[in-house]
C-alpha positions as CSV (number, residue, x, y, z in Angstrom):
1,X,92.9,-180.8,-135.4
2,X,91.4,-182.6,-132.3
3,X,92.3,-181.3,-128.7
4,X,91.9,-183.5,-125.6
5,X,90.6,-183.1,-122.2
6,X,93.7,-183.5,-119.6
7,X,92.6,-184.7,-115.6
8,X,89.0,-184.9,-116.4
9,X,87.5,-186.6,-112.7
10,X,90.7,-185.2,-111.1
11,X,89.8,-182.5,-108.2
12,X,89.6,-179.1,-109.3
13,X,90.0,-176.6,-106.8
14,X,86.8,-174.1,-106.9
15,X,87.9,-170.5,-108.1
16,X,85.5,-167.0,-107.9
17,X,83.6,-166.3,-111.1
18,X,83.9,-162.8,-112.6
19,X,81.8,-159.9,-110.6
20,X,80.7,-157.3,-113.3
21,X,81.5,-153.8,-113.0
22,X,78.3,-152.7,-114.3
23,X,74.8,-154.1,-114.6
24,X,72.2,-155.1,-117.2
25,X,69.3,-156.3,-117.6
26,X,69.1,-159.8,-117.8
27,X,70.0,-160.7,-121.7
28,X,69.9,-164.9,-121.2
29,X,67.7,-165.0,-124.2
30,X,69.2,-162.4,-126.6
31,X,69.7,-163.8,-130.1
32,X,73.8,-163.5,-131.1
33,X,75.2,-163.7,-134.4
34,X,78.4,-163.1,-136.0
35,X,77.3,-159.6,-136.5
36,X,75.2,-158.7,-132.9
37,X,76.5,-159.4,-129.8
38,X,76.3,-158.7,-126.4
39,X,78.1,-155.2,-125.4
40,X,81.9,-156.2,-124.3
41,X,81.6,-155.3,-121.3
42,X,78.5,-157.2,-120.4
43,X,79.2,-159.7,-117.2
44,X,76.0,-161.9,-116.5
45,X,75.7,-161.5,-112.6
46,X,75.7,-164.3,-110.6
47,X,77.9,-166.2,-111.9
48,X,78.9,-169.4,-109.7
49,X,81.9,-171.8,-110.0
50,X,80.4,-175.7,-110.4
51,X,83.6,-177.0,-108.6
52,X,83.4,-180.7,-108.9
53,X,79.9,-181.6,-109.6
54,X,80.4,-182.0,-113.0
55,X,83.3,-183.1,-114.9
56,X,84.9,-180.4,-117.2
57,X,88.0,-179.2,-118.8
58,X,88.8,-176.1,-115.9
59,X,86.6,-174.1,-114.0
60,X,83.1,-173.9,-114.9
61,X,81.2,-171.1,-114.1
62,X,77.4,-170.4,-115.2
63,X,74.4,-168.4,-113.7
64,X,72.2,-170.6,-111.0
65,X,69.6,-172.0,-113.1
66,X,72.1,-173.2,-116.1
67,X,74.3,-174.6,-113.4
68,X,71.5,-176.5,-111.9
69,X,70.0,-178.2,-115.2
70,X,73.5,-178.8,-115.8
71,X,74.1,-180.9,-113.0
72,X,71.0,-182.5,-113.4
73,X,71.8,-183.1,-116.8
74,X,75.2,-184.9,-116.1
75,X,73.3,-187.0,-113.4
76,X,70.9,-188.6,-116.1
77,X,73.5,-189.0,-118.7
78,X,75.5,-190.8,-116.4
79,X,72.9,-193.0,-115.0
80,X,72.3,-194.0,-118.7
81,X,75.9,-194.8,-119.2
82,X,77.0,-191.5,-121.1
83,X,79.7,-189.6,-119.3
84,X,79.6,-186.4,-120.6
85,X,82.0,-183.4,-119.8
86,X,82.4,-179.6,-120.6
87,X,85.2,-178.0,-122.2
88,X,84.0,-174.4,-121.9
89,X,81.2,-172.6,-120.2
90,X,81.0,-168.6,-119.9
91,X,84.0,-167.1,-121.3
92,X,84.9,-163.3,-121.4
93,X,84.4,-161.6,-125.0
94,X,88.1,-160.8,-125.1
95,X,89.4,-163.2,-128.4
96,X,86.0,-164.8,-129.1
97,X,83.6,-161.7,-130.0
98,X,79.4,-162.3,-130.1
99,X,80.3,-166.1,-128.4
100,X,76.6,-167.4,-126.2
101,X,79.1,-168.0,-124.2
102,X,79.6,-164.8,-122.4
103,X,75.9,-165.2,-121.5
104,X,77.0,-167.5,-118.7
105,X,74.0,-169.9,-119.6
106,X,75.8,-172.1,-122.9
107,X,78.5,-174.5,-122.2
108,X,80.7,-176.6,-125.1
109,X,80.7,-180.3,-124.5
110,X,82.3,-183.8,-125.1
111,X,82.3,-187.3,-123.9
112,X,84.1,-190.0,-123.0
113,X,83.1,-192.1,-126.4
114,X,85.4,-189.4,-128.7
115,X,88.0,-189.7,-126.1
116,X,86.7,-185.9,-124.5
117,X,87.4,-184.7,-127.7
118,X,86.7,-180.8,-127.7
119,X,85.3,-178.7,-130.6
120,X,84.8,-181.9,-132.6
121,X,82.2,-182.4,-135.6
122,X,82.1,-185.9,-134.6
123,X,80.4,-185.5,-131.4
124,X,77.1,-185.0,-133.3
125,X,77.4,-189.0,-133.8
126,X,78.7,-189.8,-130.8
127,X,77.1,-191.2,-127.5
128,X,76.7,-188.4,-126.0
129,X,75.9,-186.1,-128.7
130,X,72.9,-188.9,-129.1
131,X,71.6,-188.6,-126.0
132,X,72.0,-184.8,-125.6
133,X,69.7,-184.8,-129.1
134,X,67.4,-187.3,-127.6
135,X,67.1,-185.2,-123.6
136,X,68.9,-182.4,-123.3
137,X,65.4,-180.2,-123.4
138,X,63.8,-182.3,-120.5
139,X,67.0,-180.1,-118.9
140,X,66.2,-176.6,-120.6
141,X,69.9,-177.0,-123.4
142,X,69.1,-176.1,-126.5
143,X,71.4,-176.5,-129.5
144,X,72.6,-173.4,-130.5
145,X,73.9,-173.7,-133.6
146,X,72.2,-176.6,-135.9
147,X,72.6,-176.8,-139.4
148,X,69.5,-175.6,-140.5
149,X,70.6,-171.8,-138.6
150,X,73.4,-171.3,-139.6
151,X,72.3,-168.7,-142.2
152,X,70.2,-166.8,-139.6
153,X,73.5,-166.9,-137.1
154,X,76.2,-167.0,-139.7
155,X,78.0,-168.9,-137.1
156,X,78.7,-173.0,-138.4
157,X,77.5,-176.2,-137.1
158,X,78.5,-176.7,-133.7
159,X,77.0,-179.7,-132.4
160,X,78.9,-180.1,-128.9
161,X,77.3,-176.3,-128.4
162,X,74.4,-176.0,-126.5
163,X,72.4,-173.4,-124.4
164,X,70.3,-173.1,-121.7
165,X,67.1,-171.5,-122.1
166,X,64.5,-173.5,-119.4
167,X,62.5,-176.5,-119.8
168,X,59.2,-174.8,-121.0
169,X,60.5,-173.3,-124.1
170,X,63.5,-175.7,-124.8
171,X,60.6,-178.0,-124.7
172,X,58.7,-175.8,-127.4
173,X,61.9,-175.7,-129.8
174,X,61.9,-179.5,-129.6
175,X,58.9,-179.9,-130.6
176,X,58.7,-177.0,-133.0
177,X,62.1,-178.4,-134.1
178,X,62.7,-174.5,-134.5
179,X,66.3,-172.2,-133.5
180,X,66.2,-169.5,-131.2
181,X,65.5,-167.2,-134.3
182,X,62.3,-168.3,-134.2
183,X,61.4,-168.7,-130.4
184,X,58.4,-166.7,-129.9
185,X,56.6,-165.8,-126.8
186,X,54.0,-163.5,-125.4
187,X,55.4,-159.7,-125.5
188,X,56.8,-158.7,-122.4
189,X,55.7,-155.2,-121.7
190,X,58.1,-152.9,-121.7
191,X,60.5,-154.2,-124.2
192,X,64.3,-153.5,-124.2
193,X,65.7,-151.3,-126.7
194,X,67.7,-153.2,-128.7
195,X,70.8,-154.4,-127.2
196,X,73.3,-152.3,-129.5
197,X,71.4,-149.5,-127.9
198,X,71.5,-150.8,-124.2
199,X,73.0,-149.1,-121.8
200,X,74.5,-150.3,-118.5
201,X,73.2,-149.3,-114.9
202,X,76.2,-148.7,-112.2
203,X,75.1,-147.2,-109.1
204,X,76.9,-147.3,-105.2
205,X,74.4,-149.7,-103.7
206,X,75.1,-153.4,-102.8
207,X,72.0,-154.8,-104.2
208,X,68.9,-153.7,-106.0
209,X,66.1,-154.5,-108.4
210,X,63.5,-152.4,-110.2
211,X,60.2,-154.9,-111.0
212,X,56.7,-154.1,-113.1
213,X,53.9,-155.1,-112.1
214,X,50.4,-155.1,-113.4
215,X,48.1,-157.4,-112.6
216,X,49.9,-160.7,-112.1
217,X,52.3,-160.1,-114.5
218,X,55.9,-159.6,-113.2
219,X,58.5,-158.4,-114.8
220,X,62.2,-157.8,-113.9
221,X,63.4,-155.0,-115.4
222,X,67.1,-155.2,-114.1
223,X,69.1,-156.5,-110.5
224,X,71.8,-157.3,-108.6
225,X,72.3,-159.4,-105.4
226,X,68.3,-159.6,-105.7
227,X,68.2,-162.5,-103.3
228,X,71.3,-161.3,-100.9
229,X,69.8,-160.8,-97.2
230,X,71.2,-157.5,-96.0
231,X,70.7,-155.2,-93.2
232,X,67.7,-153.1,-94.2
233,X,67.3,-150.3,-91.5
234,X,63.6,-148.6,-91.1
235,X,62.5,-150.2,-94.5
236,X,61.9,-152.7,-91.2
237,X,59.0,-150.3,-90.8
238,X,56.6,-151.6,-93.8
239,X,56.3,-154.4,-91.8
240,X,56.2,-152.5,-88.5
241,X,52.9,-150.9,-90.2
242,X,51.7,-154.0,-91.0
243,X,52.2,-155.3,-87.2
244,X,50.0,-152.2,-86.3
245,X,47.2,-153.2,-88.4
246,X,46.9,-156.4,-86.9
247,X,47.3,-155.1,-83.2
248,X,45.4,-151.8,-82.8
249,X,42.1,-150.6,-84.1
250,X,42.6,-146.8,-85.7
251,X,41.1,-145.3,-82.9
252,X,43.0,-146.9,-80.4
253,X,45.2,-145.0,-77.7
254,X,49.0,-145.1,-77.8
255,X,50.8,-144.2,-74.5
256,X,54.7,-143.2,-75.0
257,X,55.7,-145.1,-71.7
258,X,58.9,-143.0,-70.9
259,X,61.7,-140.8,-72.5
260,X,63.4,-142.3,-75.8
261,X,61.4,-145.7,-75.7
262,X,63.9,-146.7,-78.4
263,X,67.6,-145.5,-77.1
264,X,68.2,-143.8,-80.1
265,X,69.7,-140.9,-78.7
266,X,69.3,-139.2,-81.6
267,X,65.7,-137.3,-81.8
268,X,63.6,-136.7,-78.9
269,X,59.8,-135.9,-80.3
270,X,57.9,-138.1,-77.1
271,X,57.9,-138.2,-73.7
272,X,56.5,-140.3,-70.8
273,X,52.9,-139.7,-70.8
274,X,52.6,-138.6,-74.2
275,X,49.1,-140.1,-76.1
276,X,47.9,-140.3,-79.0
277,X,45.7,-142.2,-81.7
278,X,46.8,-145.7,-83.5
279,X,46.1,-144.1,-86.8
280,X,47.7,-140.4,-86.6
281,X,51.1,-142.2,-84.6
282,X,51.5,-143.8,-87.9
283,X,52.2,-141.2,-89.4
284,X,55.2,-140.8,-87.3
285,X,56.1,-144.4,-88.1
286,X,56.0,-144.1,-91.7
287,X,56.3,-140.8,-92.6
288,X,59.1,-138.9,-90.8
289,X,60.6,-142.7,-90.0
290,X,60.8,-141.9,-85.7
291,X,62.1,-145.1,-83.5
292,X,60.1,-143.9,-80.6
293,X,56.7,-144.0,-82.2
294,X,57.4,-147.7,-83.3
295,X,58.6,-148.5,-79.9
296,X,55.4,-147.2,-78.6
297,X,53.1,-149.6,-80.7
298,X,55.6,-152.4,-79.9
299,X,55.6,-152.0,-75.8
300,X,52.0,-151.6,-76.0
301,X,51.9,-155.4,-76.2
302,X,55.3,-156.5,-75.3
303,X,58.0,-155.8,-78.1
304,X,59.0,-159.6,-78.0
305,X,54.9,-160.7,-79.3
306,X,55.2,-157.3,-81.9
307,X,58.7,-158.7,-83.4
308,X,56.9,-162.1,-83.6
309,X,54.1,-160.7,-85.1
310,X,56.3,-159.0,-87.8
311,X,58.5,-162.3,-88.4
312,X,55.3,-164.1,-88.5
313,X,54.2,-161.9,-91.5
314,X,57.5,-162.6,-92.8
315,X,56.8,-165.8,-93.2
316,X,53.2,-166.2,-94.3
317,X,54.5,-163.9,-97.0
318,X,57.1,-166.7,-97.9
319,X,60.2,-164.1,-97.5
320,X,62.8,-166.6,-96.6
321,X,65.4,-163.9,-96.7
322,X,63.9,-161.2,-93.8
323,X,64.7,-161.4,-90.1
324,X,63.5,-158.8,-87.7
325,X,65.0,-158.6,-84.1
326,X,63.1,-155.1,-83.5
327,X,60.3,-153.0,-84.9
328,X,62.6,-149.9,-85.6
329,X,65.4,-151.1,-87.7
330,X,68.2,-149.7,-85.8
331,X,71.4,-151.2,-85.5
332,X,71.2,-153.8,-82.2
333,X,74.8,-155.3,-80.4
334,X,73.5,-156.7,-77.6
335,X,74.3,-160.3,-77.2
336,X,76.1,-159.9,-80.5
337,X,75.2,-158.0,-83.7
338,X,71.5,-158.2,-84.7
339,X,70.2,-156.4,-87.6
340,X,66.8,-156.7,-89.2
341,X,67.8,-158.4,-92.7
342,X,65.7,-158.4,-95.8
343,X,66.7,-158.7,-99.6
344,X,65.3,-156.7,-102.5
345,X,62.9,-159.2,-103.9
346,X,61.5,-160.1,-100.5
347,X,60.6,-156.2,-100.5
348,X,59.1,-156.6,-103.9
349,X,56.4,-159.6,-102.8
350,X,56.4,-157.2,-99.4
351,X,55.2,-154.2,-101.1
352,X,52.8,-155.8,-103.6
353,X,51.1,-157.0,-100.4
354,X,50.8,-153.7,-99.1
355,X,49.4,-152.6,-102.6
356,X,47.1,-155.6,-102.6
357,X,45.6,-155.1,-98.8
358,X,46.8,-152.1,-97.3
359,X,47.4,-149.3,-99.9
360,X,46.7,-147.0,-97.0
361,X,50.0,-147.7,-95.9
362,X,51.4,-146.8,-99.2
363,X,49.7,-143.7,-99.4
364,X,51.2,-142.4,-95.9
365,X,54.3,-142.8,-97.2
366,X,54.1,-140.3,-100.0
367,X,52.6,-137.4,-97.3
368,X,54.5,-134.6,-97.4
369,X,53.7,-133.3,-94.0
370,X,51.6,-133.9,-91.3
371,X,50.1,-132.4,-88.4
372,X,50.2,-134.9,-85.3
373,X,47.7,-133.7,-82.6
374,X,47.8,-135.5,-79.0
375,X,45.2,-137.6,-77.2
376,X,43.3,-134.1,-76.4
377,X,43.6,-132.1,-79.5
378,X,46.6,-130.2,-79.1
379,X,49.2,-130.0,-81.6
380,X,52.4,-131.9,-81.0
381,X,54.5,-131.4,-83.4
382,X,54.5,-131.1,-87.7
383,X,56.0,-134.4,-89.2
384,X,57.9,-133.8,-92.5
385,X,58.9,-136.9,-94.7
386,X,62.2,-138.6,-94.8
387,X,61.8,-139.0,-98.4
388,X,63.6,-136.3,-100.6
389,X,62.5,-137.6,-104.2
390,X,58.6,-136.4,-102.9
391,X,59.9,-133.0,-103.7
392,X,62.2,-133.4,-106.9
393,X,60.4,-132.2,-110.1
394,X,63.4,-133.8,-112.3
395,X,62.9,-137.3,-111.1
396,X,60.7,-137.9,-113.8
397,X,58.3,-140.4,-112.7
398,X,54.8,-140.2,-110.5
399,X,55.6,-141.7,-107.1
400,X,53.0,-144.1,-105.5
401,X,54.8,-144.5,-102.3
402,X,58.1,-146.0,-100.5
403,X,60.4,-145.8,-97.3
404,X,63.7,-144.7,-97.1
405,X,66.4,-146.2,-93.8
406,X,69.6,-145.5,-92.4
407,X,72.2,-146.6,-90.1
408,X,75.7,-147.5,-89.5
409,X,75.7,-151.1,-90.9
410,X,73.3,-150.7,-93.1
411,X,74.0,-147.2,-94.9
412,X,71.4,-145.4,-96.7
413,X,68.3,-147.1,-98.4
414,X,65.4,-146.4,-100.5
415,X,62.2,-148.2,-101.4
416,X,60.4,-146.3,-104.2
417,X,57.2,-147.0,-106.3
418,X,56.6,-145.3,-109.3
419,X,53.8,-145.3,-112.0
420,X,55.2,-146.2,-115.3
421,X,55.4,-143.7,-118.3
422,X,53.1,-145.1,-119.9
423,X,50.2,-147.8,-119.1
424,X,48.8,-149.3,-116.2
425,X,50.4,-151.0,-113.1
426,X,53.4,-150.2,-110.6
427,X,57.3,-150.4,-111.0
428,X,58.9,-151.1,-107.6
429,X,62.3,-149.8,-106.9
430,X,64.5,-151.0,-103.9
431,X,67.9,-150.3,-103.2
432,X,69.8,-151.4,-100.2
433,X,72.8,-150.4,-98.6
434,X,74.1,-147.6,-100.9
435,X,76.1,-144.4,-100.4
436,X,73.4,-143.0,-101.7
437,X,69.9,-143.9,-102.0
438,X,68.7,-140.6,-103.5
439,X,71.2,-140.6,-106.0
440,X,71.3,-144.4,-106.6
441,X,67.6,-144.1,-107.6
442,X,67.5,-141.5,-109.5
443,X,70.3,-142.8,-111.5
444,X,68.2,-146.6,-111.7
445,X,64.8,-144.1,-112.8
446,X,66.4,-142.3,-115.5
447,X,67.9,-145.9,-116.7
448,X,64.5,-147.5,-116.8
449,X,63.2,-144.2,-118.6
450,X,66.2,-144.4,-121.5
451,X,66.8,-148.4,-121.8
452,X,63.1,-149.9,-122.0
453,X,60.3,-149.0,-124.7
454,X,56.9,-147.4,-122.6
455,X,55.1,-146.9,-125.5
456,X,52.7,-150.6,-125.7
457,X,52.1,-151.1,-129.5
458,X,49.5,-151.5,-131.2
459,X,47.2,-154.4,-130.4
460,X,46.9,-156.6,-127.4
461,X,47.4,-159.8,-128.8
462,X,50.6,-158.8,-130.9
463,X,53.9,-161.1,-130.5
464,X,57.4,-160.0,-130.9
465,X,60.8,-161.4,-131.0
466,X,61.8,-160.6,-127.1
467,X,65.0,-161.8,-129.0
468,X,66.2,-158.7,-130.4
């Protein structure tokens, strides 16, 4: 029994996509049959509605980069005549268990030349089924479901079913004229356990993302709102550091110019008169996070030329989602609300910098305690870290470095790098305004820890199915 498309090229009014509960890891290339699945209540994050820039059955809603070679897609058929449309995208696992489409990245199509026929055999002849054959991997679809897998899948031919899985290896499958069973690539180190043994993350913060790194080799281990700018609070302060370095030699003098440079009205360590060397004043910076000490550097040479130093950093750096209106991090009303916004993969390419160039700014961070002596030798004051994971023994995981900030509109956050188990490289932890930072990552830790495989096997050069 056919069914028909009613008020395709009608206007659809745009609804919200599903928010998931929980998070995973990213699963867009997990291998599904009739017997493995996705767990039910994995929700691809992301998810955005295409509204009217394609023609479809409904609402469509699929991650970003299916959505855009979608559209892309649609625009070639068209151009060549071929109006193709989409009956179903993601679709919850509730009445259709182990479907690709609760990945958010496969969508079911038709065209105009079966009369927008839906879940028809005959759209493998038809026009569009043709030209999907002939292009659809210049737009990263796949078929999902050819004849020649369906012993592999156990699901049947489905020729109006096809997947999104990137140019390069949709590209690869064409040419190999292979399924996704067989899509093989170099092993991504660690490896998920499989996906019946996955686990999901849920912590209290707004957005987050945990990244290896080794080398050049990236590798995102699990996120959420990774690209979201936010209010970041004295994680500002990286980049304050950074600012310093370019401004003051380490032995340079530092002269607080008068009580609570910074109107925090929270902690008075300085006052007016008050000196003391570039190098050790970092330490106050970084270490026990004071406002003061980073309004010291910044008045040194005018705060406005400091900010514009550090949103000049910002952008060599290419971080097209950080803003700084002042080198502390605080919370700022005048003339309207102004905080210093970054998101959490901006902090990644931030923090591999500071690897990279200045791992003496890292290594501050992780100091315990430190004794800051004036201008003249005497001791000021001892300055204890912000950071309370430096003393947990349970957290199970060497720490490198990071920066923790709070405030009002930007609640608690946490920047944390960590030696894997196992291996060279780094993984980079950053969570953003959570009711928790401490707790947050210790939960995201302990999830890296019990949901990816640390042990490397055997032999460098060995390739496995990252398919599961």
């Amino acid at each position: 029994m056919l069914f028909f498309i009613l008020g395709l090229g009608c206007v659809r009014s745009a609804v919200a996509c599903i928010e998931p509960a929980v998070v995973y890891p990213d699963l867009s290339l997990a291998f599904i049959t009739v017997d493995a699945g996705l767990p039910a209540n994995y929700i691809p994050t992301s998810l955005a509605e295409l509204g009217n820039k394609v023609e479809a059955n409904g609402s469509v809603c699929l991650k970003a980069e299916a959505a855009d070679g979608l559209i892309k897609m649609f625009e070639a058929a068209r151009a060549d005549g071929v109006r193709l449309a989409v009956t179903a995208a993601y679709k919850r696992p509730t009445g259709q268990q182990f479907s690709e489409n609760q990945l958010g990245t496969a969508v079911d199509l038709t065209d105009a030349s079966v009369g927008y026929a839906f879940l028809d055999p005959g759209f493998s002849s038809s026009q569009g089924g043709k030209w999907m054959r002939r292009n659809a991997h210049k737009y990263g679809f796949v078929m999902s479901h050819p004849q020649r897998d369906k012993y592999q899948t156990g699901f049947g031919y489905e020729p109006w079913h096809w997947r999104y899985v990137g140019q390069e290896w949709a590209k690869k499958m064409a040419s190999w004229r292979a399924g996704l069973s067989d899509l093989r690539a170099e092993e991504e180190w660690p490896a998920l356990v499989p996906v019946n043994e996955l686990t999901p993350v849920s912590l209290n913060a707004d957005t987050f993302i945990s990244v290896y790194a080794n080398g050049s080799r990236r590798h995102t281990l699990i996120s959420k709102n990774e690209n979201k700018p936010v209010p970041i609070a004295s994680i500002s302060k990286l980049v304050t550091a950074l600012a310093i370095k370019k401004y003051y030699k380490e032995d340079a003098q530092i002269i607080i110019r008068s009580d609570n440079p910074s109107g925090d009205g929270t902690v008075y360590r300085y006052q007016a008169g008050d000196a003391f060397k570039a190098s050790d004043l970092l330490y106050s910076v970084l270490v026990e996070s004071d406002n003061d000490a980073a309004t010291a550097f910044a008045e040194a040479v005018s705060e406005e030329a400091f900010v514009n130093m550090m949103n000049s950093i910002a952008g060599q750096l290419g971080l097209s989602g950080t803003v700084f209106y002042n080198p502390t991090g605080l919370d700022f009303w005048e003339e309207g609300p102004k905080n210093n916004l970054s998101t959490p993969n901006d902090i990644v390419t931030l923090i591999d910098l500071i690897l990279g160039q200045h791992p003496e700014i890292m290594e501050i961070t992780r100091t315990p305690e430190f004794m800051l002596y004036n201008i003249n030798g005497d001791k000021h004051h001892i300055i204890r870290n912000t950071n309370k994971l430096l003393y947990d023994t349970d957290l199970g995981a060497e720490i490198i470095g990071g920066k923790t900030g709070t405030t009002p509109e930007s609640r608690t956050n946490l920047v944390l790098v960590v030696r894997p188990p196992q291996g060279e490289g780094t993984i980079t932890n950053v969570i953003l305004n959570s009711d928790d930072n401490f707790g947050d990552m210790k939960a995201l830790i302990s999830w890296l820890l019990k949901n990816y495989r640390w042990t490397q096997p055997s032999g460098s050069d060995e390739n496995i199915d990252i398919m599961n």
